[in-house]
Backbone as CSV, one residue per row, in Angstrom:
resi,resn,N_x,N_y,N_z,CA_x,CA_y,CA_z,C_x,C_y,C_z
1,UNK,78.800,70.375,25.937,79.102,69.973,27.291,78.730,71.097,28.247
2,UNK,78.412,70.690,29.381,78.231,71.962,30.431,78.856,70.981,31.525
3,UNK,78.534,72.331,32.824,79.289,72.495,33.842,78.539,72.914,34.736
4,UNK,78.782,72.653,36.026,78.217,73.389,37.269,79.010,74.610,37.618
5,UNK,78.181,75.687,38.447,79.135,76.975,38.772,78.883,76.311,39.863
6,UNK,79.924,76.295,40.797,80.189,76.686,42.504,80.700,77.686,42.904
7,UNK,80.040,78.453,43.981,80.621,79.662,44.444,82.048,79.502,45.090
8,UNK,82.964,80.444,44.858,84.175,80.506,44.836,84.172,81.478,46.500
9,UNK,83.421,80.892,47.727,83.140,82.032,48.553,84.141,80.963,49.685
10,UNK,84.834,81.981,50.474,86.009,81.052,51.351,85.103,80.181,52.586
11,UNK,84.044,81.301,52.735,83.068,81.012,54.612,82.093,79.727,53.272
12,UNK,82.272,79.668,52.296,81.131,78.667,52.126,81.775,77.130,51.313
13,UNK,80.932,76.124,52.243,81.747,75.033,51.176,81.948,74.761,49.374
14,UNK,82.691,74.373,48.845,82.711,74.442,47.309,82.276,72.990,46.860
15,UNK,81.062,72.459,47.855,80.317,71.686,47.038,79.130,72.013,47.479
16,UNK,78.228,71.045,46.405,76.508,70.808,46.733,76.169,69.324,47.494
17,UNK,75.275,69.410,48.935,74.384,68.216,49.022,73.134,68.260,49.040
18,UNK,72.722,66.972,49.610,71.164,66.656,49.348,71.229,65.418,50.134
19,UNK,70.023,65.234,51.035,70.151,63.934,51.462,68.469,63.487,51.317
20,UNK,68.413,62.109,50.821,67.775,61.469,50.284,67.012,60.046,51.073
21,UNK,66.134,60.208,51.941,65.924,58.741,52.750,65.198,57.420,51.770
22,UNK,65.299,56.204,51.539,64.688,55.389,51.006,64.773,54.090,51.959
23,UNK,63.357,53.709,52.329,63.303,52.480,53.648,64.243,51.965,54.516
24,UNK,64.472,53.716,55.088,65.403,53.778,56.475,66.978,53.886,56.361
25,UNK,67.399,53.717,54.875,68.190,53.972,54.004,68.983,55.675,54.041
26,UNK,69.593,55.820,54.291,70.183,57.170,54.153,70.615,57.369,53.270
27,UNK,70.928,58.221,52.168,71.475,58.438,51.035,71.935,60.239,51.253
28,UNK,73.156,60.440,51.212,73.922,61.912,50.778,74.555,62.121,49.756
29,UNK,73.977,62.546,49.269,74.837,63.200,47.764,75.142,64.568,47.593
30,UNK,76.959,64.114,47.428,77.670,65.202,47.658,78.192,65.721,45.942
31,UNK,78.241,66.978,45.805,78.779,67.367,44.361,79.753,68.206,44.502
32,UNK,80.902,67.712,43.776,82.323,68.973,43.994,83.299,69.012,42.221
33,UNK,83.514,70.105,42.350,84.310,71.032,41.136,85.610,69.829,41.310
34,UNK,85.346,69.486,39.746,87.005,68.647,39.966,87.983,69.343,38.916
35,UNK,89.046,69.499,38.860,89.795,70.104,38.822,91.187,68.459,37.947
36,UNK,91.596,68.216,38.973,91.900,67.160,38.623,91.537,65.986,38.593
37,UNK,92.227,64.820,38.036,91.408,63.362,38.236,91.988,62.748,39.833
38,UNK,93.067,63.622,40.380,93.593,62.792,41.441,92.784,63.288,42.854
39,UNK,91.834,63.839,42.567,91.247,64.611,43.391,90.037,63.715,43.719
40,UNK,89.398,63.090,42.984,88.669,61.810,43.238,88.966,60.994,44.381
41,UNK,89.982,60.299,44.258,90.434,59.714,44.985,90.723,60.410,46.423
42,UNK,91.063,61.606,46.560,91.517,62.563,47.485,89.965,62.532,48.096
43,UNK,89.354,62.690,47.797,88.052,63.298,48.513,87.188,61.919,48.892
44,UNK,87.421,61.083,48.145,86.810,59.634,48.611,87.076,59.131,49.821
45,UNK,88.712,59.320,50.042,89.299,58.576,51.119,89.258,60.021,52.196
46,UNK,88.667,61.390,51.970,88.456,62.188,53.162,86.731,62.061,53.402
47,UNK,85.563,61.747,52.443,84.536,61.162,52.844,84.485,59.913,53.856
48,UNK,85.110,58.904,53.201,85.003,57.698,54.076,85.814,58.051,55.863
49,UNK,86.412,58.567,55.476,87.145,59.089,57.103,85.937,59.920,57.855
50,UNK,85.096,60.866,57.362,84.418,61.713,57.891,82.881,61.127,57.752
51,UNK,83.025,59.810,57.671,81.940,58.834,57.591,82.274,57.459,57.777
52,UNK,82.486,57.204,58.781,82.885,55.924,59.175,81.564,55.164,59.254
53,UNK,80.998,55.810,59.921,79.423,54.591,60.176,78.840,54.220,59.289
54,UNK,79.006,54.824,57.942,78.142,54.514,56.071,79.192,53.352,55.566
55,UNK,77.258,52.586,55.187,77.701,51.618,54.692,78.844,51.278,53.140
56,UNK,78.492,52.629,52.465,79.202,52.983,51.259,79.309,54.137,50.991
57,UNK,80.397,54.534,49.978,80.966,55.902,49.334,81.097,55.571,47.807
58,UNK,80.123,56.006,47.223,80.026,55.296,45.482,80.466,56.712,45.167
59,UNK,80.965,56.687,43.922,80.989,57.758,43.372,81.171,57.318,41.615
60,UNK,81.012,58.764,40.824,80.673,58.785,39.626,81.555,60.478,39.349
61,UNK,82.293,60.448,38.013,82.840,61.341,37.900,83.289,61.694,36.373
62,UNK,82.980,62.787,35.668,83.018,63.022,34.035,84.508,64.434,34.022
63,UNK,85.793,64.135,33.734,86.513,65.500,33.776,87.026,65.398,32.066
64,UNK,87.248,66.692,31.878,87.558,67.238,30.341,88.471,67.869,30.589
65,UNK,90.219,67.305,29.818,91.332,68.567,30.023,91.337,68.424,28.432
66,UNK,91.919,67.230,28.010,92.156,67.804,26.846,91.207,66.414,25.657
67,UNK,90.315,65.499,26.748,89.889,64.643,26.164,88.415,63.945,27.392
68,UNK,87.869,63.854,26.935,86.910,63.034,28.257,87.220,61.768,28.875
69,UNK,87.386,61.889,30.479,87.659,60.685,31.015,86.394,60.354,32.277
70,UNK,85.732,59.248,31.841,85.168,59.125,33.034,84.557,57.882,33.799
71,UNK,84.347,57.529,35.360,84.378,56.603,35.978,83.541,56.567,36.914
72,UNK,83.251,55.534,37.829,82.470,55.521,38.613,83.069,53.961,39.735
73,UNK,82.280,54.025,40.720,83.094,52.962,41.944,81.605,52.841,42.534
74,UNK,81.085,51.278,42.848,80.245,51.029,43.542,80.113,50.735,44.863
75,UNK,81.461,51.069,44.869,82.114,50.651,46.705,81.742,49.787,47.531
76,UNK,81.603,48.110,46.977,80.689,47.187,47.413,79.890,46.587,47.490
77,UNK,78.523,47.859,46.434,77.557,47.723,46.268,77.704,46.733,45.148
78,UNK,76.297,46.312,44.681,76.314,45.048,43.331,76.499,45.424,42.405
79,UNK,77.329,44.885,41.728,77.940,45.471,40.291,76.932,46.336,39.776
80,UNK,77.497,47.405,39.167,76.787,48.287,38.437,75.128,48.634,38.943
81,UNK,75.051,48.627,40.086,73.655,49.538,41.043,73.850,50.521,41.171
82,UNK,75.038,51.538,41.564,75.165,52.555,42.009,76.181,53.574,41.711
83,UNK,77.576,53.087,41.472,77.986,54.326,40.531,78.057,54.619,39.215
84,UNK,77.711,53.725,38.386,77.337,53.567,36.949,75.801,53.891,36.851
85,UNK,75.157,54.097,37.464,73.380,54.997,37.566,74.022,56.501,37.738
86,UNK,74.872,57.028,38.435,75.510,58.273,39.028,75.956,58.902,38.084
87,UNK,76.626,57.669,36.867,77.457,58.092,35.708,76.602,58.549,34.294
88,UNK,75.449,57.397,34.136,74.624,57.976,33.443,73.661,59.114,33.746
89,UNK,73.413,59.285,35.082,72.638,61.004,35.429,73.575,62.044,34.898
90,UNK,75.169,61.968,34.939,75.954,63.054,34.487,76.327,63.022,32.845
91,UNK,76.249,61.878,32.560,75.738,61.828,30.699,74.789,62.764,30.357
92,UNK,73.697,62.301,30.994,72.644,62.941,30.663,72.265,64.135,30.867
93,UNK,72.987,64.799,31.669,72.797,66.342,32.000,74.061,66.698,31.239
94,UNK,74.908,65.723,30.888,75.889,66.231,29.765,76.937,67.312,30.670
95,UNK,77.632,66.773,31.827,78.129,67.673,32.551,79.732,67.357,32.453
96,UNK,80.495,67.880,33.209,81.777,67.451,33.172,82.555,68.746,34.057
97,UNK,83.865,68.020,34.498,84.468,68.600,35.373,83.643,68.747,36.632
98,UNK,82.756,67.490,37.017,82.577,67.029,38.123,82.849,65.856,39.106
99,UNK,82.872,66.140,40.494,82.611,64.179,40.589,81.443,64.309,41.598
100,UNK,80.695,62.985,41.805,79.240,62.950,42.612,79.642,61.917,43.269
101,UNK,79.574,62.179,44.346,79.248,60.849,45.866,78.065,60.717,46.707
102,UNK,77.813,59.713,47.037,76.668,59.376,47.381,77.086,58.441,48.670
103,UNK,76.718,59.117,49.908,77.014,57.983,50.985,75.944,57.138,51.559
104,UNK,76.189,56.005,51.516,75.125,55.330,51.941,74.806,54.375,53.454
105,UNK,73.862,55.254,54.155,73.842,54.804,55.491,72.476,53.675,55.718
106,UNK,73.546,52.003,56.172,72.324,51.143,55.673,70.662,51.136,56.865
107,UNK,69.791,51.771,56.472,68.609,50.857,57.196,68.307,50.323,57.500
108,UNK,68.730,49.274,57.487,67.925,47.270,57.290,66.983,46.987,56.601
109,UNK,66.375,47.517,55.604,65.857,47.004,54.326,66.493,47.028,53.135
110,UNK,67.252,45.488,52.453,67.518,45.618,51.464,66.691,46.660,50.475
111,UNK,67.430,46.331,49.664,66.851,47.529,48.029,66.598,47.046,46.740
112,UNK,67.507,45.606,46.837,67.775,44.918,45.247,68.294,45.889,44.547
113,UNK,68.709,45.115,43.783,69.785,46.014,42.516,68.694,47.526,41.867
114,UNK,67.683,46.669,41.666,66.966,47.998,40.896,66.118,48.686,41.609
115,UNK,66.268,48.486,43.436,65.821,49.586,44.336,67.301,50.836,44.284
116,UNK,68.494,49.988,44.222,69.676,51.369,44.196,69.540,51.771,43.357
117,UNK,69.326,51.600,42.532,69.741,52.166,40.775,68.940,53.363,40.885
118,UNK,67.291,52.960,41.181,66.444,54.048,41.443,66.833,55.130,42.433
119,UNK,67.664,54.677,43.791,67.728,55.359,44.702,69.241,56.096,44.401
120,UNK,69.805,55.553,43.990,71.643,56.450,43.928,71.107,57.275,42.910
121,UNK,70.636,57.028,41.670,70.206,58.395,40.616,69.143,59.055,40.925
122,UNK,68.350,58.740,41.927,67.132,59.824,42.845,68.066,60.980,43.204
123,UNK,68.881,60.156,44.379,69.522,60.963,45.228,70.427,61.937,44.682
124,UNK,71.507,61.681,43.465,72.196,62.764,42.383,71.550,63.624,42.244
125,UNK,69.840,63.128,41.175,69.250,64.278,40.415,68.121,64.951,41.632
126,UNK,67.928,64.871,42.259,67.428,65.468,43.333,68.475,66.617,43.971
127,UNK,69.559,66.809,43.876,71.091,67.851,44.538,70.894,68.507,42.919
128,UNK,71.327,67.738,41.999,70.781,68.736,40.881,70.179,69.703,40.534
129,UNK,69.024,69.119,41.139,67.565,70.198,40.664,67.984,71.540,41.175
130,UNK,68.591,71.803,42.313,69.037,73.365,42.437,70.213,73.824,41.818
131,UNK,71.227,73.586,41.316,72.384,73.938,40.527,72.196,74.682,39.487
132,UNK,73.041,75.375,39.260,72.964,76.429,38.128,73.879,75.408,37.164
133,UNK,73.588,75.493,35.942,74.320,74.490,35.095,75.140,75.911,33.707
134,UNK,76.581,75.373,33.358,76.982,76.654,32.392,76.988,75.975,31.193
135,UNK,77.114,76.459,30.398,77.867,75.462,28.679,79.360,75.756,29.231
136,UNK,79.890,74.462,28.881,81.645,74.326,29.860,82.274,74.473,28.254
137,UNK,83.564,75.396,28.076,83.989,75.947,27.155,85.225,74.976,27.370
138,UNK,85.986,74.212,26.527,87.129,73.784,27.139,88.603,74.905,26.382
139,UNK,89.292,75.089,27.377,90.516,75.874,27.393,91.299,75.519,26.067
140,UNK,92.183,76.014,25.375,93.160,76.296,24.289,94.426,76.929,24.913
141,UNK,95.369,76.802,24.762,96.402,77.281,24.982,97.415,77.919,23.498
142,UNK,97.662,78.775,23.630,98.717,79.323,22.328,99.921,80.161,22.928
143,UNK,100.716,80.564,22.058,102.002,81.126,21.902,102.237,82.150,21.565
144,UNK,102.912,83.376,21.806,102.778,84.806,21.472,104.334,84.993,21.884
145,UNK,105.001,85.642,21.169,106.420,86.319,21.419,106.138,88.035,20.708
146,UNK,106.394,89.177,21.888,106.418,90.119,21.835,107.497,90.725,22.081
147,UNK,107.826,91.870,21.222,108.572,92.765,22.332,108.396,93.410,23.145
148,UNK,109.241,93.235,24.329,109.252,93.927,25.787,108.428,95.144,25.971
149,UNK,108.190,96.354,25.043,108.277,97.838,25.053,106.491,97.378,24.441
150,UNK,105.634,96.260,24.120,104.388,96.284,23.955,103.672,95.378,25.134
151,UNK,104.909,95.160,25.851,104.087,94.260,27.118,103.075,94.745,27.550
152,UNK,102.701,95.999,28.464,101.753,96.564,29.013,100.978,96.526,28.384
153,UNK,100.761,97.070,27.105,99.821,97.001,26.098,98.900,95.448,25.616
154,UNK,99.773,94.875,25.552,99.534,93.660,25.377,98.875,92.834,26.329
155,UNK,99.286,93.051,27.971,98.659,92.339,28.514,97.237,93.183,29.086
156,UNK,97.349,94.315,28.800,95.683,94.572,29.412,94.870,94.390,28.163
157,UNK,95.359,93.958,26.356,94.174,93.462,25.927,93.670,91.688,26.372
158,UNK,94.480,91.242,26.812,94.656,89.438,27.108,93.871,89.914,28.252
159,UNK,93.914,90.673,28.988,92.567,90.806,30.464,91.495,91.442,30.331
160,UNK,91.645,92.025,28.842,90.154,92.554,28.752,89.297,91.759,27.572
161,UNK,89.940,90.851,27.240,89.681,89.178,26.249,89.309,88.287,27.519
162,UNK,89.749,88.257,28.771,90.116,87.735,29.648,90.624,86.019,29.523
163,UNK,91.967,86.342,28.657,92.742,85.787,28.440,93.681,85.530,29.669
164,UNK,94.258,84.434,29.884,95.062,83.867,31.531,96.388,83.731,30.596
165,UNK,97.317,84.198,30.962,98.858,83.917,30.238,100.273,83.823,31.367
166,UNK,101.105,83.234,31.102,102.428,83.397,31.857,103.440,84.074,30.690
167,UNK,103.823,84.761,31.883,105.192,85.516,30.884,106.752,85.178,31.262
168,UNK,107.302,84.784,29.956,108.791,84.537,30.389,109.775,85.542,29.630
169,UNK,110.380,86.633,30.324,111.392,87.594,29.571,112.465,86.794,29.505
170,UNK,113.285,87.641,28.295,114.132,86.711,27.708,114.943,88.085,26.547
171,UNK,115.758,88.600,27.572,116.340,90.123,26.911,114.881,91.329,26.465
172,UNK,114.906,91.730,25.452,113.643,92.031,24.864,112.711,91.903,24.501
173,UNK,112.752,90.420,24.323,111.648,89.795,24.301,110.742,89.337,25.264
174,UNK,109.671,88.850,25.168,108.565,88.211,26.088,107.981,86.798,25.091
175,UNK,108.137,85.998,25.718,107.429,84.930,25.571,106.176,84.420,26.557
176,UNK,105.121,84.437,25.537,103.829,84.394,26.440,102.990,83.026,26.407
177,UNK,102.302,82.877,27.447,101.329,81.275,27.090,100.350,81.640,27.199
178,UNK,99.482,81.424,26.715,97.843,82.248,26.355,97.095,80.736,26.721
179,UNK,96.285,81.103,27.991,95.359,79.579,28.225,93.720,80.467,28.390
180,UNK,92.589,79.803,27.601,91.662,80.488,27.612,90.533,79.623,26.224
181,UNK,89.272,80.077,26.606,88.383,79.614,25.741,88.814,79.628,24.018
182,UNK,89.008,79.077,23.336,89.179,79.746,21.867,88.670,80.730,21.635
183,UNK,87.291,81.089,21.677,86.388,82.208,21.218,87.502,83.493,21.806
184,UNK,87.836,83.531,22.969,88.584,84.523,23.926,89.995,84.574,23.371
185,UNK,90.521,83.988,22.505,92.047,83.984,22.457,91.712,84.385,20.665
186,UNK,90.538,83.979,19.732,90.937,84.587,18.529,89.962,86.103,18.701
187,UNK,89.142,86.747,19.825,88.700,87.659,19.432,89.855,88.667,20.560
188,UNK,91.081,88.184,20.982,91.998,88.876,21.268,93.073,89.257,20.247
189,UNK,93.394,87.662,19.427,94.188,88.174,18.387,93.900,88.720,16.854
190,UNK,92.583,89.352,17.049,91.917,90.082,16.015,92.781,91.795,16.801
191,UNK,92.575,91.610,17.545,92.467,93.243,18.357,93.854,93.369,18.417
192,UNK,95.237,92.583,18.809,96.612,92.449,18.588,97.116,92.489,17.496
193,UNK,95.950,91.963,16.483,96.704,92.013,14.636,96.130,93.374,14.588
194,UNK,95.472,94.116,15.020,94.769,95.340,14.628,95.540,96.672,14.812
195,UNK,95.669,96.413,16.307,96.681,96.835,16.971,98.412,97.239,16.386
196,UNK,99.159,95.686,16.127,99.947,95.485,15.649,100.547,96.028,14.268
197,UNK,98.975,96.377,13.631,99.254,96.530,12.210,99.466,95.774,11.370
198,UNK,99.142,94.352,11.845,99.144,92.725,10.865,98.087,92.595,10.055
C-alpha cells in the first residue's frame, strides 16, 4: 500500500488540485490526507458550500486503520460515471489514507457516461502526476510496563526508534502505549531487551 506525503506547512494548504476543462466542462480535483472516515463527509459538505455554482461534488476515498474501507459518491451523476472511476484510479496507484473530489462545473455539453468516466479519472490522475507517493506502513500498537527510575531512558530509545507512546504512572510504575510502524517498535524492543538485560 502507499500513501501521499502532504506538507505539514501552516501558510500552505494540506491538499493537492488540478483543474481539468472537457467541452466547457470544468472539472477540479481536489486531494486531502484523511485521517478519519468522518472527515469525508466534513469536507464534502465544506466543498459544496464553497461551491455553490458546481454542478457536482463526487468523491472517492481508500482509509486503512486497522482494515481497508473504501467508497465513493457520484453526487447525481449516472450511476457509477464518476466516483467509482475516482475509486479505481486510487486502486490502482494502490493508495490509501486518502479522499479525492472532483467538482464539476457544467458547460452545456453533455459527456455520456463514458465521456465522465474518461473525464473524472483524467482529472484525479492528472493532480497525481505531481505527488510524491510513500509505501504507507500501517501503525501497531503494544504494551510496555516499566519502572519509574528507567523512564528517561526508556523514552529517548522509543524517540530515537521514533516510536509515539502515552504514559500512565501508577506509583512506580509506568504503563506505556507504544503506537508506531512494526519494523519501529521490534527494532526498539531489541535495544530495550539489550538494554534491559533480557
Amino acid at each position: 500500500m502507499n500513501t501521499l506525503e502532504f506538507e505539514l506547512d501552516s501558510f500552505k494548504p494540506n491538499f493537492y488540485e488540478s483543474t481539468l476543462e472537457v467541452k466547457g466542462s470544468k472539472f477540479i480535483s481536489l486531494i486531502y490526507p484523511l485521517k478519519h472516515l468522518d472527515e469525508v463527509k466534513k469536507l464534502s459538505l465544506e466543498l459544496k458550500a464553497s461551491h455553490k455554482k458546481a454542478s457536482h461534488v463526487v468523491n472517492a476515498f481508500r482509509f486503512y486503520d486497522t482494515h481497508l474501507v473504501e467508497g465513493s459518491s457520484d453526487d447525481l451523476e449516472p450511476k457509477g460515471s464518476a466516483g467509482e472511476p475516482m475509486l479505481t484510479v486510487l486502486r490502482g496507484k494502490d493508495l490509501v489514507n486518502v479522499v479525492a473530489f472532483c467538482v464539476r462545473y457544467f458547460g452545456g455539453t453533455k459527456l455520456g457516461v463514458g465521456g465522465l468516466v474518461r473525464a473524472y479519472s483524467a482529472s484525479l490522475n492528472e493532480n497525481l502526476l505531481a505527488l510524491k507517493v510513500s509505501k504507507f506502513e500501517p501503525l501497531t500498537t503494544s504494551q510496555l510496563s516499566i519502572h519509574i527510575s528507567y523512564f528517561n531512558k526508556v523514552s529517548h530509545l522509543l524517540s530515537k526508534h521514533q516510536v509515539a507512546f502515552e504514559s500512565s504512572f501508577m506509583g512506580d510504575n509506568v504503563d506505556l502505549t507504544l503506537k508506531a510502524p512494526v519494523l519501529n517498535i521490534e527494532s526498539f524492543l531489541q535495544e530495550y531487551k539489550a538494554f534491559m538485560g533480557l
